[in-house]
GUTORZA-764452 format. One record per residue (C-alpha): y negated, x negated, z negated; residue number from 1; residue in three letters. Coordinates in pm, 1 decimal, decimal comma, padded with zeros to 6 digits. Layout:
N
(pt (Y; X; Z); NUM; 'Ala')
...
//
This chain:
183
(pt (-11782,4; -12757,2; -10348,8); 1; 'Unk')
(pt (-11511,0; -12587,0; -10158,9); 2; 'Unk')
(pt (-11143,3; -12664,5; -10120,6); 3; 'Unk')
(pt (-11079,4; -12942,1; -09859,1); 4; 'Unk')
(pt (-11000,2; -12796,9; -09490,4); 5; 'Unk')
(pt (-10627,0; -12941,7; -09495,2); 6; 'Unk')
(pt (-10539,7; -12740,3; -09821,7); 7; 'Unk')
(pt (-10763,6; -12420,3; -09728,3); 8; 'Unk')
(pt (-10604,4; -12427,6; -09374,9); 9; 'Unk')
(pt (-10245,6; -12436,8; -09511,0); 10; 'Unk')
(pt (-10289,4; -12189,1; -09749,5); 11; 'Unk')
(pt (-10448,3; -11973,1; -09571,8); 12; 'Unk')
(pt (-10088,7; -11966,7; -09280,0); 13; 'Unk')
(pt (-09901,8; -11969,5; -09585,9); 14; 'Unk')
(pt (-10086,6; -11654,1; -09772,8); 15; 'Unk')
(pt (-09949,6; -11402,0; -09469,9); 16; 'Unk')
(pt (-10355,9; -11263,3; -09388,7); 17; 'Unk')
(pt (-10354,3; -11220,3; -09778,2); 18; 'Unk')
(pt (-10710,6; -11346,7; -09882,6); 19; 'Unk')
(pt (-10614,0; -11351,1; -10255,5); 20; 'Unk')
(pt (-10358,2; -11487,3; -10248,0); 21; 'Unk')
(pt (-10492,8; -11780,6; -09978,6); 22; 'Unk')
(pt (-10825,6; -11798,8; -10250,0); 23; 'Unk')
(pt (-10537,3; -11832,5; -10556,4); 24; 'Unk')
(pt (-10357,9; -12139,2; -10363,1); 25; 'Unk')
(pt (-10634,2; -12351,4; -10295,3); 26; 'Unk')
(pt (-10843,8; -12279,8; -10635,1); 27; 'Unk')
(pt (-10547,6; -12241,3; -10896,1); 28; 'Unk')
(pt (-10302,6; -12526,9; -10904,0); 29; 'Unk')
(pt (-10053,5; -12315,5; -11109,7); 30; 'Unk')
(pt (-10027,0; -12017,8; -10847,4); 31; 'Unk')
(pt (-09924,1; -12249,2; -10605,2); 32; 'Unk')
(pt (-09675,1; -12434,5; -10817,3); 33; 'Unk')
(pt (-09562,7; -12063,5; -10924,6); 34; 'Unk')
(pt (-09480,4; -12003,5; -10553,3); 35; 'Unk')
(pt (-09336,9; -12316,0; -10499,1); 36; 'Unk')
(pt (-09074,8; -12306,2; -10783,6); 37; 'Unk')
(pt (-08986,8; -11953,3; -10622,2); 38; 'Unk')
(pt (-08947,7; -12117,8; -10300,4); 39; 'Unk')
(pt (-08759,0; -12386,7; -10459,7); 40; 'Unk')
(pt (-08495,3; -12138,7; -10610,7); 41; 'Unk')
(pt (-08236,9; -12153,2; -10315,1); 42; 'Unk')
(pt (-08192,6; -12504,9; -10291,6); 43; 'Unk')
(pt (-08123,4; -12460,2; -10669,3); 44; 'Unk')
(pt (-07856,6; -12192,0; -10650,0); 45; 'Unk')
(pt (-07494,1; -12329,5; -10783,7); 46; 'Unk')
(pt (-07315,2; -11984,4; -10869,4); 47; 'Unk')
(pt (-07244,7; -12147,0; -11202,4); 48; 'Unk')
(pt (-07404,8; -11890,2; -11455,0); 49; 'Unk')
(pt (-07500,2; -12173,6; -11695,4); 50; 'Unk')
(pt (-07696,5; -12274,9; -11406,5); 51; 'Unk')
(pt (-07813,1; -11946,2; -11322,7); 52; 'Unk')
(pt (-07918,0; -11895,8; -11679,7); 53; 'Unk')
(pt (-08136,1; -12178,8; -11736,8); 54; 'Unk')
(pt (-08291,8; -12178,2; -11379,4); 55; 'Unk')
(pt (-08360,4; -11792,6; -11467,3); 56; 'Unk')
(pt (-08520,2; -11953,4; -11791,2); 57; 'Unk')
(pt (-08749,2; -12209,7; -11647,3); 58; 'Unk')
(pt (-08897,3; -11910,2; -11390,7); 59; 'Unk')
(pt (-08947,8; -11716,9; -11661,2); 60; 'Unk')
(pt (-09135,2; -11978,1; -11834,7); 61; 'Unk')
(pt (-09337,8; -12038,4; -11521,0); 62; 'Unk')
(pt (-09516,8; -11754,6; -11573,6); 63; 'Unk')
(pt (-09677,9; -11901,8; -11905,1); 64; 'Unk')
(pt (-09984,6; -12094,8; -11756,9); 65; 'Unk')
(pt (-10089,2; -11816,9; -11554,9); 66; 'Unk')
(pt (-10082,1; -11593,5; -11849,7); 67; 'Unk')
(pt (-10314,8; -11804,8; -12085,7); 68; 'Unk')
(pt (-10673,6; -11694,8; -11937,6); 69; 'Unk')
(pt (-10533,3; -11327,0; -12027,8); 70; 'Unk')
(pt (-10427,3; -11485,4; -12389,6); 71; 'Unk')
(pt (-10753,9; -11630,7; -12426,0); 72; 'Unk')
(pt (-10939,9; -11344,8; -12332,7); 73; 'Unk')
(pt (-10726,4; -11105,2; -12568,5); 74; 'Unk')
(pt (-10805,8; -11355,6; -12896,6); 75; 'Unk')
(pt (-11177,0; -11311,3; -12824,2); 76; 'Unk')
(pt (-11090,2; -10954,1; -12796,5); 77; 'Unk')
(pt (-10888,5; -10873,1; -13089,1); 78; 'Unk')
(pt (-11154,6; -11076,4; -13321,5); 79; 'Unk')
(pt (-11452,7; -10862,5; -13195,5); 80; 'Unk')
(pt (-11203,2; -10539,3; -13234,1); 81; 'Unk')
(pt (-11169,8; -10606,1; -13602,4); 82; 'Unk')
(pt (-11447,9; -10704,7; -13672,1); 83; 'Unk')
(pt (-11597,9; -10409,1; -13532,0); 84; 'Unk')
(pt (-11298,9; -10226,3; -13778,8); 85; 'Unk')
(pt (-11025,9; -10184,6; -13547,4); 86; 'Unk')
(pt (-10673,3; -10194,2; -13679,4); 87; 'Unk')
(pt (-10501,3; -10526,6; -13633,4); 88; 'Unk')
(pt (-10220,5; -10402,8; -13590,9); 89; 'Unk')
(pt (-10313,6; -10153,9; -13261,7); 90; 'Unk')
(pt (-10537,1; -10426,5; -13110,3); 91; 'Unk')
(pt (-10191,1; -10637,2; -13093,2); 92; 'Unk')
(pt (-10002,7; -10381,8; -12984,8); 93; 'Unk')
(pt (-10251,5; -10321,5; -12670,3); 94; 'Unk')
(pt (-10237,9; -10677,4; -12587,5); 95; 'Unk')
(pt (-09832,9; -10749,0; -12634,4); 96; 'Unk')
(pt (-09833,7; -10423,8; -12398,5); 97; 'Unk')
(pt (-10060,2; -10597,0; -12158,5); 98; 'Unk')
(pt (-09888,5; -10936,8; -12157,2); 99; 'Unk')
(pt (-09556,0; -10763,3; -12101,6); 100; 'Unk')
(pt (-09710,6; -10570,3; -11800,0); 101; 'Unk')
(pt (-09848,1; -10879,9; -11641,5); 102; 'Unk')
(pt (-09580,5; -11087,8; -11688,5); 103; 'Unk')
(pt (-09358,9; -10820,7; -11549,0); 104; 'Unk')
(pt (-09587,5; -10799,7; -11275,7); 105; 'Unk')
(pt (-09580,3; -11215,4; -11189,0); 106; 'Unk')
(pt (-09188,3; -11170,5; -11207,8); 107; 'Unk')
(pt (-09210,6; -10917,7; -10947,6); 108; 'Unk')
(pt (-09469,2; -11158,5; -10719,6); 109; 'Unk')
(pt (-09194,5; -11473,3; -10779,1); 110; 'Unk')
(pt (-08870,9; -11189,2; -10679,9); 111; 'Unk')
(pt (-09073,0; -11088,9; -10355,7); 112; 'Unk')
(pt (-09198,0; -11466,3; -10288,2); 113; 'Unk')
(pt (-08789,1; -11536,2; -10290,6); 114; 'Unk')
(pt (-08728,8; -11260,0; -10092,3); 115; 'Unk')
(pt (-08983,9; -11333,4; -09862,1); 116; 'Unk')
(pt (-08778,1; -11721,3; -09789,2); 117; 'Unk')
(pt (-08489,4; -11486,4; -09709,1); 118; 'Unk')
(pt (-08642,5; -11295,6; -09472,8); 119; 'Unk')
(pt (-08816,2; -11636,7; -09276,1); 120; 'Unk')
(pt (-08440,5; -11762,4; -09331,9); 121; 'Unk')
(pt (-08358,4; -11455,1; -09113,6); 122; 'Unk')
(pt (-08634,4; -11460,3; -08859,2); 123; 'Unk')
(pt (-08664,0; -11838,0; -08774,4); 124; 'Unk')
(pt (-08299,1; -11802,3; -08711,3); 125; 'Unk')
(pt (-08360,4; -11492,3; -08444,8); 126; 'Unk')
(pt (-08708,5; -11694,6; -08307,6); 127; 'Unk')
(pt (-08948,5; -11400,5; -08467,5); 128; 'Unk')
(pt (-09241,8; -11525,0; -08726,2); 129; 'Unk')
(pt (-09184,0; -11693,1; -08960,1); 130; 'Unk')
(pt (-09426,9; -11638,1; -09291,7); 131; 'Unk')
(pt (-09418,4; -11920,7; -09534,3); 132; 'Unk')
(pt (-09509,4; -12175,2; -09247,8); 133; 'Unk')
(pt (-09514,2; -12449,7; -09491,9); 134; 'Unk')
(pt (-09104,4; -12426,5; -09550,8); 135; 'Unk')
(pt (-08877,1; -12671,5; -09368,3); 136; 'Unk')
(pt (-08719,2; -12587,7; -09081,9); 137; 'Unk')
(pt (-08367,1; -12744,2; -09244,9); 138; 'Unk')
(pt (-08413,4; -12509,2; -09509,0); 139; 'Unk')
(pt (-08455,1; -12175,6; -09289,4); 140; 'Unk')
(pt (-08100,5; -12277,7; -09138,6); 141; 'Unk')
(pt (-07874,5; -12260,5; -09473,2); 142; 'Unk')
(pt (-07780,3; -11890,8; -09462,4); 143; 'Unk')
(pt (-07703,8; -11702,0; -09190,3); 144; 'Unk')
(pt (-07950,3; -11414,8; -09055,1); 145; 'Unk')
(pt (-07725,6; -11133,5; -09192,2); 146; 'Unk')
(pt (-07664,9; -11278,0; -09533,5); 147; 'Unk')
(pt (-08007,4; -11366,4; -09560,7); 148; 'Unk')
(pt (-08108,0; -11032,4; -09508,7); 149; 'Unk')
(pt (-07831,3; -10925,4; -09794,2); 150; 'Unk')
(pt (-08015,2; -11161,6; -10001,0); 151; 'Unk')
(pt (-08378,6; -11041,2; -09957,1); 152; 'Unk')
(pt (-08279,9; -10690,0; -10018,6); 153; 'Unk')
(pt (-08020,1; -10795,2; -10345,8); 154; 'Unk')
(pt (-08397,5; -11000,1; -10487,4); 155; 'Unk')
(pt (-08585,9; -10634,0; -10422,9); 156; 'Unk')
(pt (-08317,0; -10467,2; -10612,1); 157; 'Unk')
(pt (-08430,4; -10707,1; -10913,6); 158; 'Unk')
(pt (-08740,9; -10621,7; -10941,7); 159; 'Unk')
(pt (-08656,0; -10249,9; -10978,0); 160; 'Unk')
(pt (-08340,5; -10355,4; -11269,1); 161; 'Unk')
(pt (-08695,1; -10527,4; -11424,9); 162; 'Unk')
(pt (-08904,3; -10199,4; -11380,1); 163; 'Unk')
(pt (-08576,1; -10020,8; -11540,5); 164; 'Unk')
(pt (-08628,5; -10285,4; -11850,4); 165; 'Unk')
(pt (-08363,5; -10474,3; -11782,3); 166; 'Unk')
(pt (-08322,9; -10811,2; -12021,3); 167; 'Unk')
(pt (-08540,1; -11072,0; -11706,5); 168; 'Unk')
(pt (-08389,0; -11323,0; -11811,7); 169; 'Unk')
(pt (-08026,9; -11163,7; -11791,3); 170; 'Unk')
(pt (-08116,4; -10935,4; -11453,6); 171; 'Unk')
(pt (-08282,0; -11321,6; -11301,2); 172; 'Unk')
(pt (-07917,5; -11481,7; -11380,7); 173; 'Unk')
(pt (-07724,0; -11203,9; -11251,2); 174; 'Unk')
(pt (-07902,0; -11241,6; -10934,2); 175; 'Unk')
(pt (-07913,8; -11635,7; -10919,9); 176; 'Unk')
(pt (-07540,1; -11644,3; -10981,8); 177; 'Unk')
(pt (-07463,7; -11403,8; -10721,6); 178; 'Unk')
(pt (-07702,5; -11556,2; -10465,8); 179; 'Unk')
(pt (-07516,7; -11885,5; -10559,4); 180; 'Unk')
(pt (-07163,9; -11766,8; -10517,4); 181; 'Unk')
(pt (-07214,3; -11676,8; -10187,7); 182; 'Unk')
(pt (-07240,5; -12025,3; -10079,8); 183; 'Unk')
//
């Protein structure tokens, strides 16, 4: 078996000396089309919040195929729980925590993918490294360094309005508007 050299030896410059994340690229189809919608979500940006809204929508929904092993795994779970007597009711509660957790936790890998093309924006700009080698060049060149830099660290600030239980959807449109109004 194995991955075929091209597609192991991009994703392993693109994964940043991350060997999970390089192993997830090659081997799961929908981690790398995860990442790339992230990366796509600056060529997206209008500062119109019906577009902001709907693009925060589609991310959102992004997460769902990487959440269906975990789905899978918590039906065989919750029929083994009750039929060993556990209450229904707690056995969904556990998992709807546990979705929520991991979800949270893929919006937070998407936010710091995005702020991650703000940061190459930055340093291919000032000739440092740049991480996600697999980017355009024409697309490192939109934003200047210093706004770029505004950007990656507005995208952080998301993920902690997410930790605080901020609405995603909401706290993703707030930030895609503003991201797009600066253009």
């Amino acid at each position: 078996g194995g991955a075929d050299p091209e597609r192991a030896s991009q994703a392993a410059r693109i994964s940043g000396g991350r060997p999970g994340l390089a192993l997830a690229l090659v081997t799961e189809p929908d981690v790398a089309e995860y990442r790339r919608q992230w990366l796509g979500v600056p060529g997206r940006l209008t500062g119109h919040p019906g577009d902001s809204f709907r693009l925060a929508g589609e991310l959102l929904a992004a997460t769902d195929p990487l959440l269906v092993a975990l789905k899978e795994r918590q039906s065989v779970e919750a029929q083994a729980a009750v039929a060993d007597g556990a209450s229904s009711k707690a056995v969904k509660e556990r998992h709807d925590r546990q979705l929520k957790r991991a979800a949270s936790s893929l919006w937070a890998t998407g936010l710091e993918i995005l702020a991650g093309f703000y940061r190459d924006v930055a340093a291919a700009q000032v000739g440092a490294p740049v991480r996600n080698t697999d980017i355009p060049v024409s697309h490192l060149t939109q934003v200047m360094p210093g706004e770029a830099m505004r950007h990656a660290d507005r995208v952080l600030e998301t993920i902690e309005s997410l930790e605080a239980n901020q609405r995603p959807q909401l706290a993703l449109a707030a930030l895609f508007s503003e991201l797009g109004g600066d253009r």
